[in-house]
PLY file of the C-alpha trace (Angstrom):
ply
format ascii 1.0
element vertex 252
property float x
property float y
property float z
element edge 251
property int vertex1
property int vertex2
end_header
-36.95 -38.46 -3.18
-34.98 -41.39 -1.78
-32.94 -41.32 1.47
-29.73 -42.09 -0.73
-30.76 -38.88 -2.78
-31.52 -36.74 0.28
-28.08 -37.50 1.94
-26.18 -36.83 -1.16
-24.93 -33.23 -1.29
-23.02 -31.11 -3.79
-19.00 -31.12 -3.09
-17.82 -27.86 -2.09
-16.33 -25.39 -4.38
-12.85 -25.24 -4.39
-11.74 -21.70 -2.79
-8.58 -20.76 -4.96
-8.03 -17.69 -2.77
-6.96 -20.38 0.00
-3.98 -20.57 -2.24
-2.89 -16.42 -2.93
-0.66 -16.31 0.06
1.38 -19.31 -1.19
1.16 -17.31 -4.57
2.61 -14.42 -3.25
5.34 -16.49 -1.43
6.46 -17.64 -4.87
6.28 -14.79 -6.61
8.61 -12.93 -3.86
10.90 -15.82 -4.02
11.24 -15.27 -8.06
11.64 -11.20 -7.33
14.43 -12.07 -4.90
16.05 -14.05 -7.41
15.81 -11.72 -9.80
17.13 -8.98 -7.73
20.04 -11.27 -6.65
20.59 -12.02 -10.62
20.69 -8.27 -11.20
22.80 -7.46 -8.40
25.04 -10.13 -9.62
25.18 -7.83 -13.25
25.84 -4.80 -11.84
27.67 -5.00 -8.96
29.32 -8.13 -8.19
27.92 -10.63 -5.70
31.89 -10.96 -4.09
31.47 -7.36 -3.59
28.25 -7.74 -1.98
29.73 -10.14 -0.13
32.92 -8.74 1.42
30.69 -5.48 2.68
28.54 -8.25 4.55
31.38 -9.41 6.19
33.05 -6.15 7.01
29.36 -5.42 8.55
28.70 -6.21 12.62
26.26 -8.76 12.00
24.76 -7.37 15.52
23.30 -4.37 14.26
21.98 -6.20 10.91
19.64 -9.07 13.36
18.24 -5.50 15.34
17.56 -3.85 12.39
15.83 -7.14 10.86
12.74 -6.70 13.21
12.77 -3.20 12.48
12.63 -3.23 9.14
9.56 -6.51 9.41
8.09 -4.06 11.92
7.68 -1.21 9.60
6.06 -3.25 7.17
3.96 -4.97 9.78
2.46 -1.35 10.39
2.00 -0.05 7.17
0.32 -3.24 6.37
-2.09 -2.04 9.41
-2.67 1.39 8.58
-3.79 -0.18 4.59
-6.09 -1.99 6.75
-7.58 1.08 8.26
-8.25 2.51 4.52
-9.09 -0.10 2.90
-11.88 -1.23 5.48
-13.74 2.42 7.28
-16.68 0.28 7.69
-15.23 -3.05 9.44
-15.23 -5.13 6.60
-13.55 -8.52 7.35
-10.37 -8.47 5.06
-7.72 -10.78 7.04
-4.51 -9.39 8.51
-2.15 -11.52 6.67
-3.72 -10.95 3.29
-2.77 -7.38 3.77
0.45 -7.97 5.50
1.89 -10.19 2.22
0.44 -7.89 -0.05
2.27 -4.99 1.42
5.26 -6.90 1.40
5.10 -8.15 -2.23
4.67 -4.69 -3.55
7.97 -3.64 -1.51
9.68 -6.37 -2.78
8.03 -5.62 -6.50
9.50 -1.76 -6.08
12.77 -2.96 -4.56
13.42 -5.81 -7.49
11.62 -3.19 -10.72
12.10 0.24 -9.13
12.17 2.18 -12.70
9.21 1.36 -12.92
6.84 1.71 -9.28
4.63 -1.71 -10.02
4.37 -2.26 -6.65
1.36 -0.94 -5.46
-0.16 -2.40 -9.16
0.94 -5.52 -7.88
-0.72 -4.84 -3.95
-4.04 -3.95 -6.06
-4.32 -6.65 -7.72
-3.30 -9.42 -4.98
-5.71 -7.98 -2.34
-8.35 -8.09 -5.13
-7.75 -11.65 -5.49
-7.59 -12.50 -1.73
-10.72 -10.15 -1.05
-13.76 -9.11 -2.45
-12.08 -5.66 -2.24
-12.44 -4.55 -5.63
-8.32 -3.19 -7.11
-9.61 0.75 -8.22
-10.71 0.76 -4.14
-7.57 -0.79 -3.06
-5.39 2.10 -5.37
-7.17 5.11 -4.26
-6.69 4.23 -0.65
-3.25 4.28 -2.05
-3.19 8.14 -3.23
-4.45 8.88 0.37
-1.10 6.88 1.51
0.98 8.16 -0.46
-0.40 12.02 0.77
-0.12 10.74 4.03
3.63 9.60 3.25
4.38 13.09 1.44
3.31 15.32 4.95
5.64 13.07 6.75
8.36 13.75 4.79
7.76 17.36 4.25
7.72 17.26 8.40
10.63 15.25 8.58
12.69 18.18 6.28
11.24 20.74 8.17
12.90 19.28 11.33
16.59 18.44 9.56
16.64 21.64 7.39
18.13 23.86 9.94
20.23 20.66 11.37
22.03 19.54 8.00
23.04 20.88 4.73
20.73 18.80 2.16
20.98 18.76 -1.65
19.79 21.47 -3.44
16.69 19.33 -4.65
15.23 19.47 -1.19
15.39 23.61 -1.13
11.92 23.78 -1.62
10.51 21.66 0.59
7.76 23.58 2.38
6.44 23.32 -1.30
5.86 19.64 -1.03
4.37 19.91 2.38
1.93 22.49 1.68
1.01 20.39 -1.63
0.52 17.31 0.10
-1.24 19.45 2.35
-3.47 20.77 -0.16
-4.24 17.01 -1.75
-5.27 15.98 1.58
-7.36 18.42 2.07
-8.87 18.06 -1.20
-9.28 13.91 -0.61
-10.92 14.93 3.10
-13.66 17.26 1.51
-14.55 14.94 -1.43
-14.82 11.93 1.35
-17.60 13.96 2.55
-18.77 14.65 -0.87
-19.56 11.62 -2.10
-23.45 12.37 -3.33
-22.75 15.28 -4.77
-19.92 13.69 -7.06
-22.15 10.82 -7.85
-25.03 13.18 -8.80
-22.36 14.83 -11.15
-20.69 11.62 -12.54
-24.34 10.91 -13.54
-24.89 13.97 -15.12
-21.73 14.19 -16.73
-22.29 10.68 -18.03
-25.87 10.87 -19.64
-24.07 11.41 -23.08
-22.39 8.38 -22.85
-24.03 4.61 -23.84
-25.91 2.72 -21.41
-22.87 0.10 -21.24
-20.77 2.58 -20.65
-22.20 4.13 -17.97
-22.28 1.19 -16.45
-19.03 0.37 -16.55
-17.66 4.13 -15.08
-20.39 4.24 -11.93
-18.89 1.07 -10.49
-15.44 2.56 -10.75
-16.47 5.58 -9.34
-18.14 4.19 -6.30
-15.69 2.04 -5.54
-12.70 4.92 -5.69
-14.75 6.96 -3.31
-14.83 3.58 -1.07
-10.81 4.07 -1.23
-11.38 7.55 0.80
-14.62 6.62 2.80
-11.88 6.38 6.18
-11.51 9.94 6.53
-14.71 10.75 7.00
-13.90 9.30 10.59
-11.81 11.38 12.84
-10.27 8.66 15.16
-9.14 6.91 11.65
-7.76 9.99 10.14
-6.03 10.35 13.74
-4.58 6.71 13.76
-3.68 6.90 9.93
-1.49 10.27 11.11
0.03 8.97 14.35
0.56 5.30 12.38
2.12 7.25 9.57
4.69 8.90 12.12
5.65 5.88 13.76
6.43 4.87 10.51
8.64 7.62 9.65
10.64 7.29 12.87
11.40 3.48 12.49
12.22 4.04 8.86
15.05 6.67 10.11
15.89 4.74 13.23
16.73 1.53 10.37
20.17 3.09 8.95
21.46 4.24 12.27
20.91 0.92 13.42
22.90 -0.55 10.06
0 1
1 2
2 3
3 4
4 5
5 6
6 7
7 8
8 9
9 10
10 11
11 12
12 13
13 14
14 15
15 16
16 17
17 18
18 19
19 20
20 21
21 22
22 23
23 24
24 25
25 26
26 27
27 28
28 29
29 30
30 31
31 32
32 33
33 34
34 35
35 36
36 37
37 38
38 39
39 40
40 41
41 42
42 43
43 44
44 45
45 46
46 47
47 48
48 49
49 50
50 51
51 52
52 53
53 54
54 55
55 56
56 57
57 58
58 59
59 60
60 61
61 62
62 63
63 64
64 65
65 66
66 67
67 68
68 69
69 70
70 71
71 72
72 73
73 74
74 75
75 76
76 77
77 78
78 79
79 80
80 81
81 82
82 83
83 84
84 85
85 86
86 87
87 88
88 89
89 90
90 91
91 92
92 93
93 94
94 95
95 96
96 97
97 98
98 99
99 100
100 101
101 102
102 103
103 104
104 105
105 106
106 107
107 108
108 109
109 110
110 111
111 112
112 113
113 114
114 115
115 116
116 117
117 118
118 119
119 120
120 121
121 122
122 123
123 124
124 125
125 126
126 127
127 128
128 129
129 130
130 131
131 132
132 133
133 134
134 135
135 136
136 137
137 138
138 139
139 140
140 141
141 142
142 143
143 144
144 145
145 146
146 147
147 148
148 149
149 150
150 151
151 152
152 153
153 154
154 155
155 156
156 157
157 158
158 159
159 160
160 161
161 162
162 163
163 164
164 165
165 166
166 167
167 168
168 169
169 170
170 171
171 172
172 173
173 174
174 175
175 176
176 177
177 178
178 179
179 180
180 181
181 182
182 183
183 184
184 185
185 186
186 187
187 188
188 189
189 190
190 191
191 192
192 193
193 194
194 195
195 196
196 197
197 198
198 199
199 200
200 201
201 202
202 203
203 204
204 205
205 206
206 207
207 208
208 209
209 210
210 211
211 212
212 213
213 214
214 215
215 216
216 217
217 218
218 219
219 220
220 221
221 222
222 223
223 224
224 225
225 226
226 227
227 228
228 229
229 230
230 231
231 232
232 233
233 234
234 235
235 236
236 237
237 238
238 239
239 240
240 241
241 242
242 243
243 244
244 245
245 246
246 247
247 248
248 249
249 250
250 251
């Protein structure tokens, strides 16, 4: 081997995840537009514009940090699930993700794609597989139901609510139960493998093949709770959350 032939080395890969963030940027930026479009349809953007103006502009710049804070925190507390074992998955991967599925549920809210759409960009961005990333989604939205079930039980004597929310010790003590449920199988984990397989042995090879991966990597999703200073930062996370998100219209 020559010295020319030693020196020479193979160029480096391209790594197209460099470029999901600036993906993400543009697909907000289309949402928006969309969402501007639509409001244009429906309601008029002169209409839109003439509340803005009647608005105190004051209170819209404080609740503009607010509002970036809240995200900024749930886009923490995903980190917390989606990573119980310190995995390296980068802060603002999961802060734009969390923000893209808002802005998916805020532009298509008929139809909830946003946390599809959060899957599937931290898949992208991470080797965090997207059936991981949407069960440590059920475990947020659980988390998000107790809060609100909380949150009724401290307005219900305070206010007179629709009758929709009459029952809502019925939602708490659901979410309650799914938690629950979601704690004890995080702690399960051989035992529902040993199952799966069992269940499974009917089914083809390929097949097989195909469902263990999927079922290893949902019980990834709920691996956090099995730690009790996670479970208590996912709790006392989830509060703060709740209290910005009501502070945000008093402040508008």
């Amino acid at each position: 081997m020559t010295a020319e032939e030693s020196d020479t080395t193979p160029p480096a890969r391209f790594n197209y995840k460099k470029l999901w963030p600036w993906v993400n940027a543009g697909i907000a930026l289309l949402l928006i537009a969309g969402g501007i479009w639509f409001l244009d349809r429906t309601v008029g953007l002169d209409k839109i514009g003439e509340a803005m103006r009647l608005a105190d502009g004051r209170f819209i710049l404080l609740a503009l940090p607010v509002v970036a804070l809240v995200g900024a925190v749930k886009a923490w507390r995903w980190g917390l699930l989606l990573t119980p074992n310190g995995e390296n998955v980068p802060y603002s991967s999961l802060f734009w993700s969390t923000w893209l599925g808002q802005i998916v549920n805020i532009a298509i809210p008929f139809l909830r794609l946003g946390e599809v759409a959060r899957a599937y960009t931290i898949d992208q961005q991470t080797d965090i597989g997207k059936v991981r990333a949407l069960s440590t989604m059920v475990v947020e939205k659980t988390l998000e139901l107790i809060m609100l079930a909380l949150l009724l039980a401290v307005i219900v004597p305070l206010v007179v609510l629709p009758e929709v929310f009459d029952n809502w010790w019925m939602l708490g003590i659901l979410a309650g139960f799914i938690l629950l449920g979601l704690y004890l199988v995080a702690y399960q984990t051989d035992f529902i493998i040993r199952m799966t397989k069992q269940m499974g042995r009917w089914l083809p090879v390929r097949l097989q093949n195909k469902i263990m991966p999927l079922v290893l990597s949902g019980l990834a999703g709920i691996a956090s709770l099995r730690d009790k200073k996670t479970v208590l930062l996912l709790l006392g996370s989830s509060l703060f959350i709740t209290f910005l998100s009501i502070l945000t219209p008093f402040i508008l």
